[in-house]
C-alpha positions as CSV (number, residue, x, y, z in Angstrom):
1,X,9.3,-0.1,-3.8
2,X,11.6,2.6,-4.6
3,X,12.1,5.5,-2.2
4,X,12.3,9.2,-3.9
5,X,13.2,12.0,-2.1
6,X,12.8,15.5,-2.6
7,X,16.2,17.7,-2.6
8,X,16.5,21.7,-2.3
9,X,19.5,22.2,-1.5
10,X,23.3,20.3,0.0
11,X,21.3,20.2,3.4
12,X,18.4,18.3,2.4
13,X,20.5,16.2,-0.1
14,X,22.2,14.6,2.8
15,X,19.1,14.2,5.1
16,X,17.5,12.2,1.9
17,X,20.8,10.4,1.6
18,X,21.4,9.4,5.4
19,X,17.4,8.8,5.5
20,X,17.2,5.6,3.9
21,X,16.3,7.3,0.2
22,X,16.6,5.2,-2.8
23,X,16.7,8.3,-5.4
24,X,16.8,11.6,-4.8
25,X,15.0,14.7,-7.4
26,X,16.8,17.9,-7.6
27,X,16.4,21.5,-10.1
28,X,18.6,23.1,-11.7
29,X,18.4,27.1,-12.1
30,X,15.0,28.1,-13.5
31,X,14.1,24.9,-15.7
32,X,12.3,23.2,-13.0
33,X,8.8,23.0,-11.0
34,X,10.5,24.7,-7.9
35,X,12.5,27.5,-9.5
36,X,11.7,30.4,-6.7
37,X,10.5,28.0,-3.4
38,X,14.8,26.5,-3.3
39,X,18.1,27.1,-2.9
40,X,18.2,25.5,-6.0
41,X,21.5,23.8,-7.7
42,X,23.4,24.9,-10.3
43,X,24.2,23.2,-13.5
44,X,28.0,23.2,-12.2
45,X,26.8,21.4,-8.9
46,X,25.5,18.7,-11.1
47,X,28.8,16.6,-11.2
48,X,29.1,16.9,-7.0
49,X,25.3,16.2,-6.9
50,X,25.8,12.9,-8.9
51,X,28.9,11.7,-6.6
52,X,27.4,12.2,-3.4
53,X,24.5,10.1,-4.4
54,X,26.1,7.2,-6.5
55,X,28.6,6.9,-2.9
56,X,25.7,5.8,-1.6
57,X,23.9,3.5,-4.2
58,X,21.5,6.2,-4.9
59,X,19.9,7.1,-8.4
60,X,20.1,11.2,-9.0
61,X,17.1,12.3,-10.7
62,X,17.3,15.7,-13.0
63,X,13.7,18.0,-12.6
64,X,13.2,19.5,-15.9
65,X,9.8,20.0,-15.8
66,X,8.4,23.3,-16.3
67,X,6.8,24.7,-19.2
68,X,9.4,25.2,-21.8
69,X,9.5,28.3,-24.8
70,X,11.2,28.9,-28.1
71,X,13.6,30.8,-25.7
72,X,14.5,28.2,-23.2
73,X,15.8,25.5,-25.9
74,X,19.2,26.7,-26.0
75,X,19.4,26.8,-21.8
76,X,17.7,23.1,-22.2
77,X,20.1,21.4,-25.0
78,X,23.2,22.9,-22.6
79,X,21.1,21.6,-19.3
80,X,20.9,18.0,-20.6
81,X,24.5,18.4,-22.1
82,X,25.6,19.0,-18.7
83,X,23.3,16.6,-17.0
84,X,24.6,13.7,-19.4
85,X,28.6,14.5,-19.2
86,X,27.7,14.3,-14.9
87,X,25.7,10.9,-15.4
88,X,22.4,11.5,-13.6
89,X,20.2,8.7,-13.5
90,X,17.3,10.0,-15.6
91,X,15.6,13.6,-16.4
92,X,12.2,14.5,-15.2
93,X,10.5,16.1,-17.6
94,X,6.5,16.8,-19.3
95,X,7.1,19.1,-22.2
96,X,7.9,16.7,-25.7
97,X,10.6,19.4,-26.0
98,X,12.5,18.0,-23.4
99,X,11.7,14.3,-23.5
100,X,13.1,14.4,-27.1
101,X,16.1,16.7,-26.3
102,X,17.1,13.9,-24.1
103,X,15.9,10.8,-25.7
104,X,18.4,12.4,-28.3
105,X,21.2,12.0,-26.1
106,X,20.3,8.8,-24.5
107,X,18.9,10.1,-21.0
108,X,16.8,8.1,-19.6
109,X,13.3,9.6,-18.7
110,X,10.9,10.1,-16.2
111,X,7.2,11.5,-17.5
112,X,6.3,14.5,-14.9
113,X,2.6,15.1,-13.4
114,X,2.4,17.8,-15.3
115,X,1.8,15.3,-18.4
116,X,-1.5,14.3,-16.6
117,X,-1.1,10.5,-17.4
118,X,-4.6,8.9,-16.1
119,X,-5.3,6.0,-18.5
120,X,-3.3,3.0,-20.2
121,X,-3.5,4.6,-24.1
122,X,-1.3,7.2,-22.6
123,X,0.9,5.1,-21.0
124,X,1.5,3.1,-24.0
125,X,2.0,6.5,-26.0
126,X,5.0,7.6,-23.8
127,X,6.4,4.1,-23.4
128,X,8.3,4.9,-26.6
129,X,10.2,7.8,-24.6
130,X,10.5,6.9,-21.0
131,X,11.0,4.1,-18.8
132,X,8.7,5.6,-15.6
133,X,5.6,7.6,-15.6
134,X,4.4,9.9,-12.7
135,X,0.7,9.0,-13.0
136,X,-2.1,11.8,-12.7
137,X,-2.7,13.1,-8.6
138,X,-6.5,12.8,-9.1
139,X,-6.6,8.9,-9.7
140,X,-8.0,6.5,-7.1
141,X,-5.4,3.6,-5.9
142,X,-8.4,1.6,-8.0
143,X,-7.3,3.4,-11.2
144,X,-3.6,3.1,-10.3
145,X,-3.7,-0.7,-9.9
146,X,-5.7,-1.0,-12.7
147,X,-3.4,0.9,-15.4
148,X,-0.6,-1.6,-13.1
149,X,-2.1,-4.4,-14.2
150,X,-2.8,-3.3,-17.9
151,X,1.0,-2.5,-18.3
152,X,1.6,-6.0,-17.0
153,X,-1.1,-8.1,-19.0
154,X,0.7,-5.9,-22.0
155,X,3.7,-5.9,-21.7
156,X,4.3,-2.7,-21.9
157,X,8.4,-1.6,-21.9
158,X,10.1,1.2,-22.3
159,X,13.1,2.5,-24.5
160,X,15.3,0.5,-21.9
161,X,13.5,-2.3,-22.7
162,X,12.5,-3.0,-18.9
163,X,8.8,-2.5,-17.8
164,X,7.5,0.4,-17.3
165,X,7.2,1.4,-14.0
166,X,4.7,3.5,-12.3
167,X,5.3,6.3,-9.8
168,X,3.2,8.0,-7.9
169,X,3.2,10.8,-4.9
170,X,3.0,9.4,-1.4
171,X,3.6,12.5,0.7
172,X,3.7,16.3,1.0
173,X,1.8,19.2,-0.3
174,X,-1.5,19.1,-2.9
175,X,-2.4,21.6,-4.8
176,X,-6.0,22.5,-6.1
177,X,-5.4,22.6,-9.9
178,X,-5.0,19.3,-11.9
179,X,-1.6,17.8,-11.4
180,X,-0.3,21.2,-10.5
181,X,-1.3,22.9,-13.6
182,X,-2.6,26.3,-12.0
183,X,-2.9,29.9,-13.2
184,X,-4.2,31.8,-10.3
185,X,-0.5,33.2,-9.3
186,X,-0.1,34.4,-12.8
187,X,-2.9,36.5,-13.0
188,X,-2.2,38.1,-9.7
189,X,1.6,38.2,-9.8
190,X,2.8,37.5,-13.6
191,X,4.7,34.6,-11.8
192,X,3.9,31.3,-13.5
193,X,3.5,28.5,-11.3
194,X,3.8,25.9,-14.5
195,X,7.3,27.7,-14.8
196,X,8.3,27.5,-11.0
197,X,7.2,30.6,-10.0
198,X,4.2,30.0,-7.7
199,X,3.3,33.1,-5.5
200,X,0.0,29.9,-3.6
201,X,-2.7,32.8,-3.4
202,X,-4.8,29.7,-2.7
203,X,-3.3,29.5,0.9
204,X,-4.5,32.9,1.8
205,X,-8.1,33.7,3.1
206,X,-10.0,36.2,1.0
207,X,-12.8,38.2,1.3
208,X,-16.0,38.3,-1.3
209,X,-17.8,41.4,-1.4
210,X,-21.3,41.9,-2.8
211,X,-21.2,44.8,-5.2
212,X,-24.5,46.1,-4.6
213,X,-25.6,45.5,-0.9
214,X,-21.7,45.9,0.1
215,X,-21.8,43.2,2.3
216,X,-18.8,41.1,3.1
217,X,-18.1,37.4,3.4
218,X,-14.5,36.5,4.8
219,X,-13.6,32.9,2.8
220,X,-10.9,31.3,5.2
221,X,-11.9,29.0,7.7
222,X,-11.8,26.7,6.2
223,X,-9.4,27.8,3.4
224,X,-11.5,26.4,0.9
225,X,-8.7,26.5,-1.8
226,X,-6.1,25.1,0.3
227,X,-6.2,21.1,0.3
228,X,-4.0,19.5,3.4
229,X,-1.2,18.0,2.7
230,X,-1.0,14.4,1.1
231,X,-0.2,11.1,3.9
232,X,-0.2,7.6,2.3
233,X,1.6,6.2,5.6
234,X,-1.8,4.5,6.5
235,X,-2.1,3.0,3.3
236,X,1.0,2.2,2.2
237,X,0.1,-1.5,2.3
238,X,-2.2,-1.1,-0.3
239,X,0.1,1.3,-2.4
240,X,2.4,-1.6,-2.6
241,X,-0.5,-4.3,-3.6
242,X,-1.9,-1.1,-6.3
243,X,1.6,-2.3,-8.8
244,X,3.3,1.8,-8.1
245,X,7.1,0.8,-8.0
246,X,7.7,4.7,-7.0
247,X,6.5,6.5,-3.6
248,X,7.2,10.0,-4.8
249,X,8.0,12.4,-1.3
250,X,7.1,16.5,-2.3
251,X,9.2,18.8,-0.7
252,X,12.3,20.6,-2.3
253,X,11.3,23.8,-0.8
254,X,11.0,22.0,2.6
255,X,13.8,22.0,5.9
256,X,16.3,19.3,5.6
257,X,14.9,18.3,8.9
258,X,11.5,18.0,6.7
259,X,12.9,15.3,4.3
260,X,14.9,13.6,7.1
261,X,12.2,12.5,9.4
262,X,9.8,12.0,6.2
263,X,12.1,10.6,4.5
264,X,13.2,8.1,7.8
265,X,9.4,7.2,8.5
266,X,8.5,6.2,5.0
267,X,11.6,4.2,4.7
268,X,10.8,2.2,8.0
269,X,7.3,1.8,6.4
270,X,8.3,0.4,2.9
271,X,10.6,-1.8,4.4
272,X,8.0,-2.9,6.8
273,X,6.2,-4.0,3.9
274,X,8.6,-5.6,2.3
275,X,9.1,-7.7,5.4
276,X,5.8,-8.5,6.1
277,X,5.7,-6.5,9.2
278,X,3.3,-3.4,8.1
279,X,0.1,-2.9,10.4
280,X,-2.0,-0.4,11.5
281,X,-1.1,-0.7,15.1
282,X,2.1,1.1,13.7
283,X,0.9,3.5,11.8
284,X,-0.2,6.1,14.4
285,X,3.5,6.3,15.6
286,X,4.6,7.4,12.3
287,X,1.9,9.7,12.0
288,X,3.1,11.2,15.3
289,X,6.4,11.9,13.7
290,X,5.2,13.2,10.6
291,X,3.1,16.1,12.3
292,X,6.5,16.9,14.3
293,X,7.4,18.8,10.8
294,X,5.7,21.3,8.5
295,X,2.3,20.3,7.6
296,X,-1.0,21.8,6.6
297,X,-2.5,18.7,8.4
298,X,-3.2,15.4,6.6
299,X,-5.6,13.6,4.2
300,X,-5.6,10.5,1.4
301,X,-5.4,12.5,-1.1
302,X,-7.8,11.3,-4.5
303,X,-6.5,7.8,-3.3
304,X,-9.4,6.3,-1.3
305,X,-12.1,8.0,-4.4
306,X,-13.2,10.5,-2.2
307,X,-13.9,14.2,-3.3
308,X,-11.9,17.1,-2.7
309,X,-12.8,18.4,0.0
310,X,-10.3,18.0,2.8
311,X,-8.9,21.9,3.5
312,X,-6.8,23.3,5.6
313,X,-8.5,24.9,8.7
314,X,-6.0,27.8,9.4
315,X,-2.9,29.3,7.8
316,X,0.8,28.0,7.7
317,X,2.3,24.6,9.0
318,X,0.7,22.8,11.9
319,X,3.5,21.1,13.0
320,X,3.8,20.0,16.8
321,X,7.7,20.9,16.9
322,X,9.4,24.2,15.5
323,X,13.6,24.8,15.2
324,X,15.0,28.1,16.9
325,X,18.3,29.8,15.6
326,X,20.8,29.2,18.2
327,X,24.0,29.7,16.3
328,X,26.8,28.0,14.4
329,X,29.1,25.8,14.6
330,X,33.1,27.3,14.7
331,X,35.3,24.4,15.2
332,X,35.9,20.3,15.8
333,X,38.4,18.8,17.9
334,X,38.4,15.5,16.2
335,X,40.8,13.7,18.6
336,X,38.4,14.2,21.8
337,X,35.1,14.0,19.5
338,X,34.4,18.1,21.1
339,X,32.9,20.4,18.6
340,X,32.8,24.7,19.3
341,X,29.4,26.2,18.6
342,X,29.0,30.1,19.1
343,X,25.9,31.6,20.3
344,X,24.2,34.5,18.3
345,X,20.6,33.9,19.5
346,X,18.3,31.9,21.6
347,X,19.8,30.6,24.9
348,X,21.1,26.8,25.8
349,X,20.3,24.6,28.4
350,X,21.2,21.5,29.3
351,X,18.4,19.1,28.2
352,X,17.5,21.1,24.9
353,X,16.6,19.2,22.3
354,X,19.6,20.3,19.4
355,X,19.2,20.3,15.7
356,X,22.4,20.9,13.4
357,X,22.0,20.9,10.0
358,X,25.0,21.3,7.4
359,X,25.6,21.1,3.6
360,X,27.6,17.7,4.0
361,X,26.4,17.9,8.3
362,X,22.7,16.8,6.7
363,X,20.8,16.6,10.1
364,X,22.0,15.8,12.9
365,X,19.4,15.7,16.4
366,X,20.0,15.1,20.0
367,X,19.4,16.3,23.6
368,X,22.0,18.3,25.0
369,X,24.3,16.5,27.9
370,X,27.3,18.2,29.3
371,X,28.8,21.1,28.0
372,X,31.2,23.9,28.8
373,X,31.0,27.7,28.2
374,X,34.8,29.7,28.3
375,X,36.2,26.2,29.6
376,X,33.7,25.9,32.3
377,X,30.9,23.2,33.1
378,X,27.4,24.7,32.8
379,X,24.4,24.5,32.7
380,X,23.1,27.8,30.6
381,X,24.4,29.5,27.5
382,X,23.5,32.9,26.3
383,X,24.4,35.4,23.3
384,X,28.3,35.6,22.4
385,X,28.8,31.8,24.4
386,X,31.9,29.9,23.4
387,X,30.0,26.6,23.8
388,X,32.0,23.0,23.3
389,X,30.5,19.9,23.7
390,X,31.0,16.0,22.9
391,X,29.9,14.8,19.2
392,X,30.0,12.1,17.4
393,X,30.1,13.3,14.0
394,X,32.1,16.5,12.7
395,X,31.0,19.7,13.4
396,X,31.8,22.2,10.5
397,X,31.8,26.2,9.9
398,X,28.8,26.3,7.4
399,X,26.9,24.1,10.2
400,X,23.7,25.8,11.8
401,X,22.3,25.1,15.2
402,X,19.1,25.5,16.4
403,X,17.2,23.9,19.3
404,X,13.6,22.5,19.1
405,X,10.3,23.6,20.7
406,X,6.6,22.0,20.9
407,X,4.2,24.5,19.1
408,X,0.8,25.0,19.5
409,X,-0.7,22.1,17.9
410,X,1.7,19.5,19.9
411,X,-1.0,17.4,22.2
412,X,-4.0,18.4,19.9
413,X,-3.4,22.3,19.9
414,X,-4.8,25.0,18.1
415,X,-3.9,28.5,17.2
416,X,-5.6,31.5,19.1
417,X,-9.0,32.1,18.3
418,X,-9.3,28.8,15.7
419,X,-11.8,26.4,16.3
């Protein structure tokens, strides 16, 4: 099973990359799904994009997913220009504006959620245009194995003349429209969230107000249109046996440290698999290190059949560990392996647990040993320290360093006042 990992930004590029990813899904500009919640790349990025993944045997997939107007076109023919002349492995895309653009120029493509594939007619309708389809979110792992089998038994291909193959999403955040397709930040904001612009009202509590008695009800515990986050890593075994050839990870407008250890966990999963070595005595491990980074806690998903119905019970992530600023790096000393970080924030200690993340860095963790401030051993670093200390890996300017803290839902925890 193929490995696809989200990517915001250079950080979380290289997390996906030194995480074990097979592919990696990126934006460009204001053509994709994730237009305001990234860094986002530009189209001129695409050629670096392209290099840093083929380096490492990885295919570079091209989000173009959006809703698309009379007025994008233009933007969309240069886009897929661009995308072609830096030889990305395939565009992502759902509008038939785009899928033909690059059919046209020999792109390979994927079919987006967006598309709401759910049944084998449609599948055979969009085998003439791409080679992999994103099935529909809602779909139980019975329907995906199902429309698996069909494509088998026909013999469905695709312009590449290879099978299709199914993808589908295996972790990250769900949203309470079908496939994504919502309207609720548009009315409130103007902001589109079919054009990358989501504002997710539906994470916020609200209050309903009877117009004639005036009496209030507060709607928020449990945010009723805030579904947790998605978690096939207890399943995975029978994601595999379902025919998906694709485990699809959400998260471009996630940390770098957010698509390194999800990345890392589902990549010792699928290859425990693959090795007959999966089993449930191993799954609540991975769990464990899944809640460690931002989550709105964890359900199946649509996978298992059951009915939405699985919301968050408070606001925000609930992960058990959070990152705080320390400072940057300055300078590496490559002959002694020592690497300069100045202090701008939160204090050191020896024992901290340190997280540096860097555009070509990725993300780097470990617990803090020996160190010197001004030249000196100790023990404690404040604001406007001169700190070196022993790496094995090159520290650089654009590097950030934080260190890492348990938060109030490590060991069960709840937020103040939450049941």
């Amino acid at each position: 099973m193929e490995l696809m990992a989200p990517a915001g930004d250079g950080e979380s590029l290289q997390a996906a990359l030194d995480a074990g990813a097979d592919s990696v899904y990126f934006g460009v500009g204001q053509l994709n799904m994730r237009a305001r919640a990234t860094v986002n790349f530009t189209a001129e990025d695409l050629g670096e994009v392209v290099q840093r993944c083929r380096e490492r045997g990885v295919r570079s997939y091209l989000a173009v997913n959006t809703i698309v107007y009379d007025h994008d076109l233009e933007a969309i023919e240069d886009l897929l220009d661009k995308a072609l002349q830096a030889g990305v492995s395939a565009v992502i895309a759902s509008d038939i504006s785009v899928i033909l653009a690059a059919r046209a120029r020999g792109l390979e493509v994927h079919i987006s959620t967006q598309q709401n594939i759910s049944n084998i007619r449609a599948v055979e309708f969009f085998s003439a245009y791409a080679d992999t389809m994103v099935l529909a979110r809602e779909l139980s792992l019975t329907q995906v194995k199902e429309i698996c089998r069909q494509i088998d038994q026909r013999g469905i291909k695709g312009p590449s003349g290879r099978k299709v193959e199914v993808e589908i999403f295996g972790h990250g955040a769900l949203c309470m429209a079908i496939s994504g397709k919502c309207y609720l930040s548009l009315h409130a904001h103007n902001s589109s969230a079919n054009r990358g612009a989501c504002r997710q009202d539906c994470r916020r509590a609200y209050v309903v107000r009877d117009k004639e008695t005036g009496y209030e009800l507060e709607v928020g515990d449990p945010y009723i249109m805030s579904p947790k986050d998605l978690c096939t890593i207890g399943l995975l075994d029978r994601i595999v046996d379902a025919g998906a050839r694709i485990l699809k990870i959400e998260g471009r407008g996630r940390s770098p440290e957010y698509v390194q250890t999800v990345v890392s966990v589902y990549r010792e999963a699928i290859d425990a698999c693959a090795r007959g070595e999966y089993s449930a005595e191993k799954v609540p491990g991975w769990e464990e290190r899944l809640r460690e980074v931002y989550n709105r806690g964890f359900w199946e998903g649509y996978y298992l059949g059951r009915r939405m119905g699985q919301w968050s019970g408070y606001p925000g992530s609930h992960a058990t560990r959070r990152k705080v600023y320390v400072g940057r790096g300055l300078h590496y000393y490559p002959k002694p392996g020592v690497g300069e970080i100045l202090v701008e924030a939160a204090e050191l200690h020896r024992g901290d647990e340190l997280l540096i993340t860097g555009p070509t860095t990725g993300v780097k963790t470990f617990a803090l040993g020996d160190f010197m401030v001004d030249d000196r051993p100790a023990t404690r670093a404040g604001k406007g320290d001169h700190v070196t200390l022993p790496l094995d890996f090159k520290l650089r300017t654009a590097d950030k360093v934080y260190k890492v803290e348990a938060t109030e839902y490590a060991d069960g925890g709840k937020p103040e006042g939450k049941p």
